[in-house]
TIZALO-14015 format. One line per field, with one value per residue (C-alpha): x, y, z; residue number from 1. Coordinates in steps of 0.001 Angstrom, whole numbers, padded with zeros to 6 digits. Layout:
residues N
X	(X; ...)
Y	(Y; ...)
Z	(Z; ...)
resi	(NUM; ...)
This chain:
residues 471
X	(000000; 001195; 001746; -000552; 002520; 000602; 001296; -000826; -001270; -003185; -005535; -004391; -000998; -002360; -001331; -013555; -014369; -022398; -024680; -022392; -022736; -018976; -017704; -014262; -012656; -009184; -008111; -004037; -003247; -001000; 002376; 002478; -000106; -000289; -000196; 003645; 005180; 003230; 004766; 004062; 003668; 004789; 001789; 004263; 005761; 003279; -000135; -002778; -004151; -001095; -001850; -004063; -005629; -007375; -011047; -012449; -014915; -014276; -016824; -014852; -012290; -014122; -015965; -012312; -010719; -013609; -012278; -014980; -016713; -020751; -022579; -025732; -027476; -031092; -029954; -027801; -030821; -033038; -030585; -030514; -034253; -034487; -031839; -033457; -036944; -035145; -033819; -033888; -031704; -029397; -029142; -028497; -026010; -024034; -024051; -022898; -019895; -018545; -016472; -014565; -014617; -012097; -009713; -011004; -010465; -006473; -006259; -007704; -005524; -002279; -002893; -004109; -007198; -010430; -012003; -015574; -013928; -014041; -018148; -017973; -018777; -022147; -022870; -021840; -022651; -024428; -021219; -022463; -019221; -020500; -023168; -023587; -024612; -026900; -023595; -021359; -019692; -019307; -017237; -017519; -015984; -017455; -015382; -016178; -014209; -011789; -010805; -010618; -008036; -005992; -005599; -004287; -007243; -006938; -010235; -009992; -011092; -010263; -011076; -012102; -010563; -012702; -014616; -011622; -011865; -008046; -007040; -010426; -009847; -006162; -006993; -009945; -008259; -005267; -007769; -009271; -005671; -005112; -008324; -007718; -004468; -006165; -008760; -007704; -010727; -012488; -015678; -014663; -012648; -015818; -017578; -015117; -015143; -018348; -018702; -015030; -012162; -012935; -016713; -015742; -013111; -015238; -017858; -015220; -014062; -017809; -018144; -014972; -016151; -019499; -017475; -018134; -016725; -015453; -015908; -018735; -021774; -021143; -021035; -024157; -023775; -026048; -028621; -026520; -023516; -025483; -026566; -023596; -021195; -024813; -025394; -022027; -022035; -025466; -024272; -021228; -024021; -025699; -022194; -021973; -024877; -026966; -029378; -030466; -031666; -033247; -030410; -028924; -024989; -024092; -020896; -017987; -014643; -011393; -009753; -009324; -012262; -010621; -006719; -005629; -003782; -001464; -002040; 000983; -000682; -004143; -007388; -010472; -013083; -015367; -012353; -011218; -014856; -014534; -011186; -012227; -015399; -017483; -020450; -020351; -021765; -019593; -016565; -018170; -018292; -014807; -013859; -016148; -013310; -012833; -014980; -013938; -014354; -010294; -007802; -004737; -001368; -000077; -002099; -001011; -004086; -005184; -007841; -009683; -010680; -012444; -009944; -011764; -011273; -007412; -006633; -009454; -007834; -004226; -005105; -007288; -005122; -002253; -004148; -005407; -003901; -005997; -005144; -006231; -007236; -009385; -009577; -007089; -006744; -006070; -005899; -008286; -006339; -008923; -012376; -015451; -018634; -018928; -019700; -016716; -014557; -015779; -015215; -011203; -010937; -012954; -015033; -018988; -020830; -022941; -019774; -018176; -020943; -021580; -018129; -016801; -019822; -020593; -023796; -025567; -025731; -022259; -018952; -015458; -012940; -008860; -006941; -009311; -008661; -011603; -011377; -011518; -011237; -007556; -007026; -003649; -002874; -003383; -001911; -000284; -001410; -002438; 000889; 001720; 001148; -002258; -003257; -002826; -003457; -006111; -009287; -011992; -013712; -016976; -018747; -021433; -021583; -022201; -025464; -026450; -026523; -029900; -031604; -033257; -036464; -037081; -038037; -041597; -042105; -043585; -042825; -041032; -037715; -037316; -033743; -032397; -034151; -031220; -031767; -032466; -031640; -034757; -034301; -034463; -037670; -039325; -037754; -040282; -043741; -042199; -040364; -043561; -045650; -042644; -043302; -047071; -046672; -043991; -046631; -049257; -047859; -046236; -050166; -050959; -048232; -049286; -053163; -051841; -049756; -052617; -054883; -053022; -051138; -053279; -049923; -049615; -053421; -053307; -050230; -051715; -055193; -053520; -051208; -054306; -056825; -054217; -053595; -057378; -057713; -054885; -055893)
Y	(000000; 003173; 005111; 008785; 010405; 013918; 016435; 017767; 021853; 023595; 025943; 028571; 027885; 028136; 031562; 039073; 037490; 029621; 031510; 031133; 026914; 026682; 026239; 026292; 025320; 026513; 029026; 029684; 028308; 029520; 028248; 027473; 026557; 029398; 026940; 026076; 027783; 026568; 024795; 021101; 017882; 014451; 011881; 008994; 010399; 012258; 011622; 014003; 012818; 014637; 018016; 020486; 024091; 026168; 025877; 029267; 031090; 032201; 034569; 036443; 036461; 038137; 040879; 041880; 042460; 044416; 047323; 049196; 051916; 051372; 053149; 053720; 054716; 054225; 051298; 050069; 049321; 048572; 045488; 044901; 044723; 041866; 039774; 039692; 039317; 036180; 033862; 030822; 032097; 033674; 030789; 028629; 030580; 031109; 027451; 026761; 029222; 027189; 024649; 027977; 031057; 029811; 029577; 032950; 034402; 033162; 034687; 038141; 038259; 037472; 040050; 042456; 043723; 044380; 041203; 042340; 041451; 037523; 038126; 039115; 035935; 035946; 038572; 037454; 033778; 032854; 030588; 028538; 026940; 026567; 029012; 029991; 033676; 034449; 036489; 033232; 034323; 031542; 029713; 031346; 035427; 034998; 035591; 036170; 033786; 037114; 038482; 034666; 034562; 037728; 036144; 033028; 030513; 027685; 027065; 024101; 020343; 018922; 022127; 025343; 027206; 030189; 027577; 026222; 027240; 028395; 029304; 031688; 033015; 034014; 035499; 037655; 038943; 039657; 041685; 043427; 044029; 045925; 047931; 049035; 050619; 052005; 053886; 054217; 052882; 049707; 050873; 052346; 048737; 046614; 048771; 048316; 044378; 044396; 046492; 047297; 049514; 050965; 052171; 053393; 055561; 057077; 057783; 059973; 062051; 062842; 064007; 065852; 067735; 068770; 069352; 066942; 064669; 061333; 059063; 055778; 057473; 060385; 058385; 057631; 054166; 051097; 049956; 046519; 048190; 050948; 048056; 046139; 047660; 048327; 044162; 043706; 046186; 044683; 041070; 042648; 044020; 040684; 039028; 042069; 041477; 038336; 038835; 042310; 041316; 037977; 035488; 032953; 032054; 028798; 027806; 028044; 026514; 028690; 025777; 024383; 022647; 021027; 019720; 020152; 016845; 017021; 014575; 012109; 010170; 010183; 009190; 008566; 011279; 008144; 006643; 009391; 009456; 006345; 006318; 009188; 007654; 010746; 011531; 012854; 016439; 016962; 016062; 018300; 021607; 021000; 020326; 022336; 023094; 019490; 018908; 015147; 011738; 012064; 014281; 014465; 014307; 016295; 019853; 021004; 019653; 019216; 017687; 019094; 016783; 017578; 017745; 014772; 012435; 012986; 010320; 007706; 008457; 007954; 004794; 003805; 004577; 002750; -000480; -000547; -002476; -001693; 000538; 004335; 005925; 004671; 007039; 008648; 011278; 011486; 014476; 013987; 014095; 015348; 016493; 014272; 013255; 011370; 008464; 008422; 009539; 006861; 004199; 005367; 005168; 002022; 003491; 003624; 006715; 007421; 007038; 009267; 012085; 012115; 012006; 014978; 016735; 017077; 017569; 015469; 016923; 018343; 017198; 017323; 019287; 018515; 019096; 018506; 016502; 013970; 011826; 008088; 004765; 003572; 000546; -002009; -000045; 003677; 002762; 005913; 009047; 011726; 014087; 017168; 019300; 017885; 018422; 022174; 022731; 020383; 022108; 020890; 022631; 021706; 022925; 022311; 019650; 021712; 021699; 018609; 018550; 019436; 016446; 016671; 015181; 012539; 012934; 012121; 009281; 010637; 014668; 016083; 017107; 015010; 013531; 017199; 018408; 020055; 020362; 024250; 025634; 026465; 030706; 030086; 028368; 030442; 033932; 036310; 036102; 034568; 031936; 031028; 031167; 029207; 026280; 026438; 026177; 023371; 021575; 021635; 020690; 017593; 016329; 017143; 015392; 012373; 012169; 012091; 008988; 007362; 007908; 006537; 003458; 000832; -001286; 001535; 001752; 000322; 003038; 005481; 005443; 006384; 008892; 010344; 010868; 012714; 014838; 015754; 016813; 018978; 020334)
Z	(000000; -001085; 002510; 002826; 004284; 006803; 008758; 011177; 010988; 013932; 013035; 015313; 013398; 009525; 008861; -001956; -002980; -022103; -024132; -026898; -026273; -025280; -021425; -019979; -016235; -016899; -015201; -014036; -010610; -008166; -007920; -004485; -001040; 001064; 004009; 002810; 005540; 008513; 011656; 010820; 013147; 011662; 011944; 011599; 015009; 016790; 017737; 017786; 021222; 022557; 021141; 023452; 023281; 025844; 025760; 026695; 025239; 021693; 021646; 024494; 022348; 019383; 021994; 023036; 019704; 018315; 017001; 014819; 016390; 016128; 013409; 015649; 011880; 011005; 008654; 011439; 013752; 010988; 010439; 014395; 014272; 011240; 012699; 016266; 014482; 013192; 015973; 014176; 011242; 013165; 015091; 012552; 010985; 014043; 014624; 011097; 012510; 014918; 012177; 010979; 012913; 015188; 012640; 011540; 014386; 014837; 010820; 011884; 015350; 013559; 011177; 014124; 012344; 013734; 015302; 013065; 009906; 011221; 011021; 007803; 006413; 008069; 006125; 002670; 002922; 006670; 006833; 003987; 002578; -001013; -001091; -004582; -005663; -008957; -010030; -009561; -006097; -004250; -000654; 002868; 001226; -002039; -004351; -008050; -011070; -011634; -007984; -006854; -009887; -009050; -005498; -007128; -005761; -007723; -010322; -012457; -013104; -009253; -006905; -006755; -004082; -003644; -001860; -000036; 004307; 004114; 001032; 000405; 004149; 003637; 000261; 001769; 004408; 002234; 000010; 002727; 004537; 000807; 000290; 004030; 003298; 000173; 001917; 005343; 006817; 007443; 006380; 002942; 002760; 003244; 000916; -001615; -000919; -001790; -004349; -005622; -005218; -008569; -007794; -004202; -005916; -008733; -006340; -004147; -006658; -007445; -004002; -004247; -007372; -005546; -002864; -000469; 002320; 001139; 004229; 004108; 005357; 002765; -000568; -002609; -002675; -004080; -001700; -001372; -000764; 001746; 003748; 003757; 007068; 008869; 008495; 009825; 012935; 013345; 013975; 015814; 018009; 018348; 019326; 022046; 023813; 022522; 025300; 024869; 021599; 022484; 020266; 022277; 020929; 020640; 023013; 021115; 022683; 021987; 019977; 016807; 015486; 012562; 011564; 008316; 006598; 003883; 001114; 000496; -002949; -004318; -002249; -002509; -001123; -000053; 002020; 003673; 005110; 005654; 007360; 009476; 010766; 009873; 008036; 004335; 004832; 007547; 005136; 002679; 004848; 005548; 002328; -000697; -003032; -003695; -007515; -008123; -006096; -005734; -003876; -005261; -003595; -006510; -005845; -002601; -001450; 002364; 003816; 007086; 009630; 013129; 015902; 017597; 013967; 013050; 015371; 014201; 010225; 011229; 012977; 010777; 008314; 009500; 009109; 005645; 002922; -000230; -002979; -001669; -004945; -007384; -009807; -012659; -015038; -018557; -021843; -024980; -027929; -030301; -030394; -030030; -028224; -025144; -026664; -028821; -025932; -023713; -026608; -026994; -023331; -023030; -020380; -019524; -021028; -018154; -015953; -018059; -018079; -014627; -013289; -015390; -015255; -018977; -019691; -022809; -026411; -025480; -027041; -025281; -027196; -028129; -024767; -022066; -018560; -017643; -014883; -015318; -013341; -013038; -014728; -014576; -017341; -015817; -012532; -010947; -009473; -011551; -012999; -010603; -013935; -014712; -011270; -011431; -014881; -015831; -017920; -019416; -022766; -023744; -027028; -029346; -031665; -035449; -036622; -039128; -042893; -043773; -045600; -049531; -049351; -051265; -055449; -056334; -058372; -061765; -061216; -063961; -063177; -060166; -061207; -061580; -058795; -056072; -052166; -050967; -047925; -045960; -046363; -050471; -049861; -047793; -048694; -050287; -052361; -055660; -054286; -052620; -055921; -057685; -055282; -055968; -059342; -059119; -056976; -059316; -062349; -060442; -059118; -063112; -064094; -061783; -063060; -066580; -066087; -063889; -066499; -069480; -067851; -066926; -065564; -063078; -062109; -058375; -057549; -060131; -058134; -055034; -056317; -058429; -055581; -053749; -056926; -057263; -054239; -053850; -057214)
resi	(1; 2; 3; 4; 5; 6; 7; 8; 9; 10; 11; 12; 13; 14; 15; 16; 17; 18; 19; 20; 21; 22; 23; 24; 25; 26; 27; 28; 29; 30; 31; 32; 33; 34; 35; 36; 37; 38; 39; 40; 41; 42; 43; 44; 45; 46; 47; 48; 49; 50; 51; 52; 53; 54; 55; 56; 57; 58; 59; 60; 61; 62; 63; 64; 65; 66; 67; 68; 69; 70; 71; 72; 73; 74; 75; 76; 77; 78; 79; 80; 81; 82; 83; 84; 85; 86; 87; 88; 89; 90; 91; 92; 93; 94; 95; 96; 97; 98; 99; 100; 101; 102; 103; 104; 105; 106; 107; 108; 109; 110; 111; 112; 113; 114; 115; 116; 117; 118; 119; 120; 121; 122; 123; 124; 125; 126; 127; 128; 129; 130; 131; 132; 133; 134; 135; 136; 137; 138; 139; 140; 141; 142; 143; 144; 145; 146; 147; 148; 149; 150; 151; 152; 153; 154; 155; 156; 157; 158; 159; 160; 161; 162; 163; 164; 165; 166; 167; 168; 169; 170; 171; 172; 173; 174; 175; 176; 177; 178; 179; 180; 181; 182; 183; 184; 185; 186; 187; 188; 189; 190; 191; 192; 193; 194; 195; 196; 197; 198; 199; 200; 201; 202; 203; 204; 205; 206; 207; 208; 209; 210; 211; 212; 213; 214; 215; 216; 217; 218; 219; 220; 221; 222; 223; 224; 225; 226; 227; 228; 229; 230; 231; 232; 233; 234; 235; 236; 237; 238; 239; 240; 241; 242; 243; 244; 245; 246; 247; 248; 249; 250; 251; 252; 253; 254; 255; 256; 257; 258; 259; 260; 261; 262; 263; 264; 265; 266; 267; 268; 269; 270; 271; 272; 273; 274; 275; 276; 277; 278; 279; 280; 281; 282; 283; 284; 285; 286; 287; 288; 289; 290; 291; 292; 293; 294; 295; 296; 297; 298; 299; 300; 301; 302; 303; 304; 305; 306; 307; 308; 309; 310; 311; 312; 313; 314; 315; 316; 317; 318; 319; 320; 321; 322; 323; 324; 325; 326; 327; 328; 329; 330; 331; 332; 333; 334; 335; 336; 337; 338; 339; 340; 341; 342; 343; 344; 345; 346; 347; 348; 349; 350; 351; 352; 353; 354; 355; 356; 357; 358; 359; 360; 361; 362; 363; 364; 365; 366; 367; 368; 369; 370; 371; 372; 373; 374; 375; 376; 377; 378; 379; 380; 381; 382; 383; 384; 385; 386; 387; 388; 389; 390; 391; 392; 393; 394; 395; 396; 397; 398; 399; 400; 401; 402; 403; 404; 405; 406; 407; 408; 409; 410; 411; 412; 413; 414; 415; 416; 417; 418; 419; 420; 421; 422; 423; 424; 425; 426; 427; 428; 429; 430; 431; 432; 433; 434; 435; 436; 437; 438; 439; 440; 441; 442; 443; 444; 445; 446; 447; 448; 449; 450; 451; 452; 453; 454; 455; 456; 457; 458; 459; 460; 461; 462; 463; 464; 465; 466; 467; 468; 469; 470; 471)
């Protein structure tokens, strides 16, 4: 068995956001993990049951680093008022919190910003790791397919790392750390998270020009962006004094809730579950960025387990003998359809659909990764350069040959007779009358020969009554 050589990383140690018929994943990946320079722990010499944290109150820790001084605004209380009118949302939320904002937290310390910005993501997703916006934001900051590239989050085939807890954290915070310096204040920051640094900007020199201030509360903003500090100093509120507004906070220990592994050769998403004796949406909130049934050793990829669970996968780990990966990658040399693809490959169709993601009447173009079964043949973990660089195209098969219709037996003409694209046929009054009188000397042409062939009478009859009546 090919070993899964990891290292244990402590959260407090890890140091936004095809109408043409053609799709594409590829986007350019970062050369290195962020995590690279993190104190690491050997798992084939430590055990996790020998690390500790404290276990105070987290949200004690969040009250004292707040930083932000309260907006007390209309729009400020109008958000207090619909979060408190909503106990069971907030709750939820806040309860969805309690895998990340730890780690969150250690992020936003280290950095020594304000303790608010690790509730931002309350705002922009409720802590939903692969919440999805109708503007394609998505992960815990929400980061759009263009900023998520300028912060080098990997997007392609095998993850998408605007979605991934560490990677999308460091690069938000990194993004807000910049917009801060920018603008000199947190507020103008958030608002240019949200809406960008180029809007905020534009709408400062307007109120230069009428010769205005240029601070938050003085910019006409868009209602979105208007409302967006007011939502955050409103749960910053709420995490000040839950009681005064009727929300009850979930306890929160001040430690780690997860471990990040490093991955040492490919595995199979289903057996690290498996290993680590957890249930499948619990791997999934940990681990969204991951797109395929396979993590690759090959990506700088890590895989976040509860604290409680490391242990129960190294064990477990320890004492299994089968093969860990089950799947492979490999490149399509040339344009085709699924079916054709899954012929060469020697692979199911519906296996090959589903797994890739490809949806039907679509055809996978020259160049393209797709993920496969491994095979005696295809043994070995999938290439450090596919890993990072893997894309898949999709496009439109062209549209068919139109078909002539068939000659009628008997019309004059009908061995001459040429195929015309539909707009000849149907373009303008003469073409039209053309094809009527076509038609009806053809049905002539078909009474005369019933008429005078009797060895054609039992076809001619047929072919005649038709004529009649269409004459």
């Amino acid at each position: 068995m090919r070993l899964l050589y990891a290292a244990i990383i402590f959260a407090a140690l890890l140091s936004g956001c095809a109408s043409t018929g053609e799709w594409t994943s590829d986007t350019p990946t970062k050369a290195n993990s962020r995590t690279s320079k993190a104190a690491r722990v050997n798992l084939k010499s430590q055990s996790v049951s020998k690390v500790y944290a404290p276990s105070d109150n987290l949200w004690i820790r969040i009250r004292d680093g707040f930083q932000m001084e309260p907006m007390n605004t209309p729009l400020e209380i109008e958000q207090i008022r619909w979060l408190s009118a909503r106990p069971d949302y907030v709750h939820r939320s806040m309860a969805r919190s309690s895998r990340y904002l730890f780690y969150i937290v250690q992020e936003v310390n280290a950095r020594n910003m304000p303790t608010e910005i690790a509730l931002l993501p309350f705002v922009e997703s409720a802590f939903v790791t692969n919440a999805k916006s109708s503007a394609k934001a998505v992960g815990l900051w929400q980061f759009m397919p263009a900023t998520g590239k300028d912060f080098r989050l990997t997007q392609n085939v095998f993850r998408d790392e605007r979605r991934d807890v560490l990677q999308s954290t460091d690069a938000a915070l990194d993004y807000l750390q910049r917009l801060n310096n920018q603008f000199g204040s947190w507020e103008l920051a958030l608002a240019a998270y949200n809406w960008g640094a180029g809007n905020i900007l534009k709408a400062q020199k307007r109120n230069l020009a009428a010769g205005l201030p240029t601070n938050y509360e003085s910019l006409t903003l868009p209602k979105e962006t208007r409302n967006y500090v007011p939502k955050l100093m409103a749960y910053r509120q709420i995490v000040l004094d839950p009681q005064a507004y009727g929300i009850v906070l979930p306890e929160l220990e001040n430690h780690p809730y997860f471990v990040a592994l490093d991955v040492g050769a490919d595995i199979d998403v289903a057996l690290v579950i498996q290993l680590a004796e957890i249930p499948s949406d619990e791997f999934h909130s940990l681990n969204p960025s991951f797109n395929k049934p396979v993590i690759l050793s090959n990506a700088n990829q890590q895989i976040l387990l509860p604290f409680g669970h490391a242990e129960i996968f190294q064990e477990n780990l320890k004492n299994y003998g089968k093969p860990l990966s089950s799947w492979t990658a490999v490149q399509i040399s040339k344009t085709e359809s699924v079916d054709q693809a899954a012929k060469t490959l020697g692979v199911e169709v519906d296996m090959l659909r589903e797994v890739n993601g490809i949806p039907r009447g679509m055809r996978i173009r020259a160049g393209s990764t797709v993920l496969i079964p491994k095979t005696n043949k295809r043994p070995g973990d999938v290439s450090s350069a596919m890993a990072e660089n893997a894309s898949l195209s999709l496009e439109k098969p062209p549209p068919p040959t139109p078909k002539c219709p068939k000659p009628v037996k008997g019309a004059k003409g009908a061995k001459v007779a040429k195929c015309a694209p539909e707009k000849s046929q149907t373009k303008g009054n003469s073409s039209a009358n053309n094809a009527a009188s076509q038609h009806k000397s053809a049905s002539t042409g078909l009474a005369k020969s019933a008429k005078n062939s009797s060895s054609a009478a039992p076809t001619a009859k047929s072919s005649g009554t038709g004529g009649s009546k269409n004459q």
